[in-house]
SEDRENMI-84479 format. One record per residue: residue in three letters; x, y, z of N, C-alpha, C in turn. Coordinates in steps of 0.001 Angstrom, whole numbers, plus 500000, padded with zeros to 6 digits. Example, Ala and Ser with C-alpha at 12.3 -4.5 7.8 and 13.67 -1.06 7.14 Angstrom:
ALA513190494310507800512300495500507800513200496700507800SER512850497750507080513670498940507140512900500030507870
//
This chain:
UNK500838498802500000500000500000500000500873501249500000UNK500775501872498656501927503193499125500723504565500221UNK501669505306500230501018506345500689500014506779500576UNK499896507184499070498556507965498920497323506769499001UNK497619505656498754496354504595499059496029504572500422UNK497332504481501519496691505191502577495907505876503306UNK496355506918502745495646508352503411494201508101502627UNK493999507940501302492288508059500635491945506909501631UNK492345505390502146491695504496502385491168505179504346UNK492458506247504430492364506688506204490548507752505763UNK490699508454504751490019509315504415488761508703504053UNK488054507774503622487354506982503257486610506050504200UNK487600505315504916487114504107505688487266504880507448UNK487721505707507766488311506581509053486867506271509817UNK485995507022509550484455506925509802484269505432510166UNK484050504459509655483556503415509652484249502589510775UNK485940502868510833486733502394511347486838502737512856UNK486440504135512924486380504677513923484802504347515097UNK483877504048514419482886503294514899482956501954515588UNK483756501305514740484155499607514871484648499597516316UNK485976500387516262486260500881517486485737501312518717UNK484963502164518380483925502788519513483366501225519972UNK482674500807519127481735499609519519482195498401520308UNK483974498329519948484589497369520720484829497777522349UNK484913499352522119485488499805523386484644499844524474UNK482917500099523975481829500953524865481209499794524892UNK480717498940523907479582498351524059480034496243524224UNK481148495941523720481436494748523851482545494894524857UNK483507495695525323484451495833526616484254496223527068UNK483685496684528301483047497571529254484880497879529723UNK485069499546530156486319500040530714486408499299531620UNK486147499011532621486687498298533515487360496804532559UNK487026496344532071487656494923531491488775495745530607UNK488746496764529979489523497204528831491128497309529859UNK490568498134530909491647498159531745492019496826532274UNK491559496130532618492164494581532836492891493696531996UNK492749494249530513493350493898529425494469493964529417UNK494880495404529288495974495649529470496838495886530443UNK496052495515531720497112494833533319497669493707532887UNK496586492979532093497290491238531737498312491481530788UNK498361492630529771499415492468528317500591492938529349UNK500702493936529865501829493972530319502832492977531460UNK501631492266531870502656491098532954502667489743531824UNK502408489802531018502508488880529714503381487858529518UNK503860486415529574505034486185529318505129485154528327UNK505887484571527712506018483796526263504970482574526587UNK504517482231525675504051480710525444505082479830524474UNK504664479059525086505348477671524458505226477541522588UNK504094478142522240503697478585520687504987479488520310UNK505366480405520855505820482003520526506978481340520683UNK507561480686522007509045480402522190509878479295520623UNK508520478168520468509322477379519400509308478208517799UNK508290479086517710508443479763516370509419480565516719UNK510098481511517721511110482473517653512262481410517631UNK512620480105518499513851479711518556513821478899516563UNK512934478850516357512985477777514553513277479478513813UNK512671480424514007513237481701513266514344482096513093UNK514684482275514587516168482578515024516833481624514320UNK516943480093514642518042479059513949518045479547512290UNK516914480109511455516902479700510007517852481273509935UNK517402482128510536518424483524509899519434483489510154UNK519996482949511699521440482177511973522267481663510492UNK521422480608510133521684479611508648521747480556507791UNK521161481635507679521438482574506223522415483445506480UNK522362483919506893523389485106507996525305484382507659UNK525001483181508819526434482893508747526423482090506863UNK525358481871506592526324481480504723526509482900504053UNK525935483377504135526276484616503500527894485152503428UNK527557485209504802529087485801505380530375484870505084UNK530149483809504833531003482946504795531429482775502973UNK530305483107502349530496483266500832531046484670500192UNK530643485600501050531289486822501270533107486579501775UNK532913485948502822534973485685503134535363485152502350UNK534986483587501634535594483229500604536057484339499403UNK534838485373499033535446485580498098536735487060498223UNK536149487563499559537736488471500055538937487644499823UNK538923486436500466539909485844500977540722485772499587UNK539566485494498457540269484542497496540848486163496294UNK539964487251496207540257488391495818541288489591495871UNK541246489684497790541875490760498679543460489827499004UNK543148488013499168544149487702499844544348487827500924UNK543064488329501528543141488275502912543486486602503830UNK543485486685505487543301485844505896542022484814506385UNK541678483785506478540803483576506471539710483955507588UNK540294484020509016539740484564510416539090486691509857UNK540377486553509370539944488161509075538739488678507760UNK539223487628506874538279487884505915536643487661505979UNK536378486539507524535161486182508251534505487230508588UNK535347488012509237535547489331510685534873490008509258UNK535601490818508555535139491810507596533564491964507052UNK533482490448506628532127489917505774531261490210506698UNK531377489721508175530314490084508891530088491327509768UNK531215492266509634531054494154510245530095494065508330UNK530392493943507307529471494276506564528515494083506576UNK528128492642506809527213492574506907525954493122507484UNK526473492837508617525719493840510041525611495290510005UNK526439495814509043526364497269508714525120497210508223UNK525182496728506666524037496722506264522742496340506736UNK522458495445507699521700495006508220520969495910509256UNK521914496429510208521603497489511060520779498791510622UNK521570499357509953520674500312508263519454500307508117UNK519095499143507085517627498511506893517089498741508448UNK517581498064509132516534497715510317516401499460510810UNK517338499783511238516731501738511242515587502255510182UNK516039502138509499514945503005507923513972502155508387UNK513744500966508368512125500348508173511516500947509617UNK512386500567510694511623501024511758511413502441511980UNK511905503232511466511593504967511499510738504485510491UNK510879504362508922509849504233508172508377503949508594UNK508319502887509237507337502007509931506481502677511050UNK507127503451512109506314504213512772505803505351512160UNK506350505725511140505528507258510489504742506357509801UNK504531505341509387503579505108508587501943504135508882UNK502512503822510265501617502719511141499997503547511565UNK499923504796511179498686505127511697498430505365513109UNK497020505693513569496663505872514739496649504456515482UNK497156504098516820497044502875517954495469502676517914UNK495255501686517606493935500671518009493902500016518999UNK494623499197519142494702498756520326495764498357521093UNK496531498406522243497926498296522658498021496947523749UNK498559496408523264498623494991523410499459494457524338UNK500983495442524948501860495966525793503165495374524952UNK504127495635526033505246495013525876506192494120525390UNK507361493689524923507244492246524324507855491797526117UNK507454490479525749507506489452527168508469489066527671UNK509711489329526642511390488943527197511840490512527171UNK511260491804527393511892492827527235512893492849528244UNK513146492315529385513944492239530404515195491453530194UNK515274490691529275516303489831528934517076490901527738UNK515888491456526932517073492464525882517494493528526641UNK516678494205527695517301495541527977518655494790528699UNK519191493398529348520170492915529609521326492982528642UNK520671492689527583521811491766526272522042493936525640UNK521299494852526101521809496472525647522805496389526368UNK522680496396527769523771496565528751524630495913528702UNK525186494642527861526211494153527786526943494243526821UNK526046494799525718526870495314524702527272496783524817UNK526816497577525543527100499064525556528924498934526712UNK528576498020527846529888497631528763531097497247527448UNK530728496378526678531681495840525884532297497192525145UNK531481497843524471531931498787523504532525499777524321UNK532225500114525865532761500989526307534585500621527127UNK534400499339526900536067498865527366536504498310526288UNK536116498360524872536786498677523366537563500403523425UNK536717501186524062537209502543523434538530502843525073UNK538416502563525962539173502094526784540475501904526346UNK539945500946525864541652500315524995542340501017524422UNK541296501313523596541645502625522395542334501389521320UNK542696502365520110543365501521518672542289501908517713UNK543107501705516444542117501462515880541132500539515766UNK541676499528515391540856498253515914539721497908516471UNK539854498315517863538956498505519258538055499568518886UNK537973500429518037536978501463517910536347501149517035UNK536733500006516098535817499297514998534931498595515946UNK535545497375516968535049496704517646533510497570518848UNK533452498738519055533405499280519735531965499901519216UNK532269500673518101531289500844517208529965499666517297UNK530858498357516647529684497207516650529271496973517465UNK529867496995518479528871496967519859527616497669520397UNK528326498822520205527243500034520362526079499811519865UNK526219499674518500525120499394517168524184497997517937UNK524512497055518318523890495981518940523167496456519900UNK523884497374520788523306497899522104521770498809521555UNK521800499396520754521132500452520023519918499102519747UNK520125498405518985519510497362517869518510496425519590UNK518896496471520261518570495867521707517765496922522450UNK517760498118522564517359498822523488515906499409522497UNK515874499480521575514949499638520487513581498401520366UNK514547497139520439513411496523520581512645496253522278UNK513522496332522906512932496577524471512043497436524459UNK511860498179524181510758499462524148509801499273523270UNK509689498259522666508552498454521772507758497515522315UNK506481498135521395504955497387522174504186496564520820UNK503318495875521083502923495152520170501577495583519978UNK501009496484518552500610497479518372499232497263517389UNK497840497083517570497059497064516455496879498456515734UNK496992499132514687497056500430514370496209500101512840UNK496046501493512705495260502021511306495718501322510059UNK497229501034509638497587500793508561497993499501508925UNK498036498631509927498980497127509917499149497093512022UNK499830495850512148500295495795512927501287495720513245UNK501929496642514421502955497344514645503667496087515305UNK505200494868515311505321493905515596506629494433516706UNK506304495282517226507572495973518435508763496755517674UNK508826496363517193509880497137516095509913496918514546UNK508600496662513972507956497234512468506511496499512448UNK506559497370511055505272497302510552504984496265509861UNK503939495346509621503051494218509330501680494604508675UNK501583495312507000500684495772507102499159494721507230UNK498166495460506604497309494591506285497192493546505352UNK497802494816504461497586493362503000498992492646502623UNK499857492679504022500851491631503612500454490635504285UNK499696490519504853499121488933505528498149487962504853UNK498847487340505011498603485388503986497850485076504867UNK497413484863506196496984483888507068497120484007508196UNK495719483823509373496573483786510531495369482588511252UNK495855482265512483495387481317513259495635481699514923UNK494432481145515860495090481396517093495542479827517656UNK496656479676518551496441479119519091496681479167520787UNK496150477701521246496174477854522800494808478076523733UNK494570477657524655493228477895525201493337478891526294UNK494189478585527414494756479031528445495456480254528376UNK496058480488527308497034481347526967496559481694525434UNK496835483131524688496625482973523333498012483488522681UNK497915482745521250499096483188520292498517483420518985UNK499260485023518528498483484376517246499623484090515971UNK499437483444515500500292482792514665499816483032513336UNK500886484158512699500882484803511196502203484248510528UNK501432484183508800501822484139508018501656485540506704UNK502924486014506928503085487277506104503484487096504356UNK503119487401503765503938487269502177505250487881502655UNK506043487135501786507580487129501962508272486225500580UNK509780486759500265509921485992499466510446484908499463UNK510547484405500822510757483267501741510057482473502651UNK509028482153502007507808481646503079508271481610504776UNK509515480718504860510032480586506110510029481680506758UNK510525483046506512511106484237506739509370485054507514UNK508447484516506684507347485502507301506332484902507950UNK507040484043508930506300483269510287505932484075511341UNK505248484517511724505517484821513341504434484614514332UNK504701484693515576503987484160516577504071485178517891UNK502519485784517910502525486884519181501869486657520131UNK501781486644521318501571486007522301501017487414522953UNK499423486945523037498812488163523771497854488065525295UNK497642488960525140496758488679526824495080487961526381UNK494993486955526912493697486259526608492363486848526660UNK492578488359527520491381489171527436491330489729526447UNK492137489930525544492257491059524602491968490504523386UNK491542489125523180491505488065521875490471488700521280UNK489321488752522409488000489003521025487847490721520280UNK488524492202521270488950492792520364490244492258518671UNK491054491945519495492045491233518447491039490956517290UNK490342489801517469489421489133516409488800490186515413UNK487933491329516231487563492158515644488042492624514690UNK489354493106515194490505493634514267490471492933513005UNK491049491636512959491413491089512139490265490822511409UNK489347491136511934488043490294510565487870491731510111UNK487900492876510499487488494051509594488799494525508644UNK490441493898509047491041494582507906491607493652507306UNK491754492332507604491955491049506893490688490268507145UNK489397490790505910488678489243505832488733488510505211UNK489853488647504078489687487470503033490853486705503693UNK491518486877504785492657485785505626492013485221506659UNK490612484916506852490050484449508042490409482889508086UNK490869483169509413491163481702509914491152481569511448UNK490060481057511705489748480995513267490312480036514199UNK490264479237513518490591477909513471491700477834515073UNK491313476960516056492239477046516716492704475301517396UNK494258475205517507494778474140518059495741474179519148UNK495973473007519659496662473077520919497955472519520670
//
């Protein structure tokens, strides 16, 4: 959806959308529950759904990540004549350069473009473990510059950048909004979603499938407060109905 389809669809559907809303808030959540909603999103913590799709995510970009980099050293190594430890080292400050980049632009991109909050869903559920993994990279980079060298200020840099890349996603919230859903640190619009499903009885997840040019790549699994499902639902049947899938398993 570029921009201007945006704004005519904000300009167009705003009214209608803005009702939907009202109706979830006043007449099917009474405030008192709305506020209980989001007591539960914020003490929130992973399900067993969310943990095996992030650790099978994590392993597959691991797998792309380090071949990349490794097809990248080969060909320093075999070009520059570099060494092979060093020509590793290089491939992957590039890498991560580039990587870091993208992930800035989309996520500035992504919040100017996410629309008004619908509904706020809280926190992500390990934010306490990343604001850890900031602080250990900001310590590292700061006894790189310590050292001093050149070297160490390369090293130092990358750290930082991790620390940055960590403290960014700690702060983010998991976001139903006007144009997509906001996934803590980007955007998910509407019409990039293939599919979704909940699962869990006790606990809910919802488990999306995004277009991607890697099927694998546009899995994900959000783990929300169980009061907050049947707004959720709402959501999803008024801006994805041709992805309805209710369907739920354990």
């Amino acid at each position: 959806m570029t921009d201007d389809e945006a704004l005519a669809w904000e300009q167009h559907e705003g009214k209608e959308m803005g009702a939907t809303i009202q109706s979830i808030r006043s007449s099917e959540v009474p405030y008192d529950s709305l506020e209980r909603s989001l007591r539960a999103a914020e003490n929130l913590q992973m399900t067993r759904a969310a943990w095996q799709r992030g650790v099978t995510n994590g392993a597959l970009c691991m797998i792309i990540v380090y071949t990349v980099c490794t097809i990248v050293a080969v060909a320093l190594a075999f070009y520059l004549e570099l060494g092979g430890i060093l020509s590793f080292l290089v491939a992957t400050l590039a890498f991560w350069t580039v990587a870091f980049v993208a992930f800035i632009f989309h996520w500035i991109r992504g919040s100017r473009l996410r629309g008004n909050v619908l509904l706020d869903c809280g926190a992500h559920p390990t934010r306490k473990m990343f604001w850890i993994q900031a602080c250990l990279f900001a310590v590292v980079g700061t006894a790189c510059l310590i050292m001093g060298g050149g070297l160490t200020i390369v090293f130092a840099a990358f750290a930082y950048s991790f620390s940055v890349y960590w403290v960014i996603i700690s702060t983010g919230r998991l976001l139903f909004c006007k144009h997509g859903i906001w996934q803590y640190w980007s955007l998910l619009r509407w019409d990039s979603i293939e599919s979704y499903r909940w699962v869990g009885e006790t606990d809910a997840t919802l488990m999306l499938q995004a277009k991607s040019w890697l099927p694998l790549l546009g899995r994900g699994a959000l783990p929300v407060s169980i009061d907050q499902k049947p707004q959720i639902n709402e959501l999803l049947r008024h801006h994805a109905p041709h992805h309805n899938n209710f369907g739920e398993s354990n």
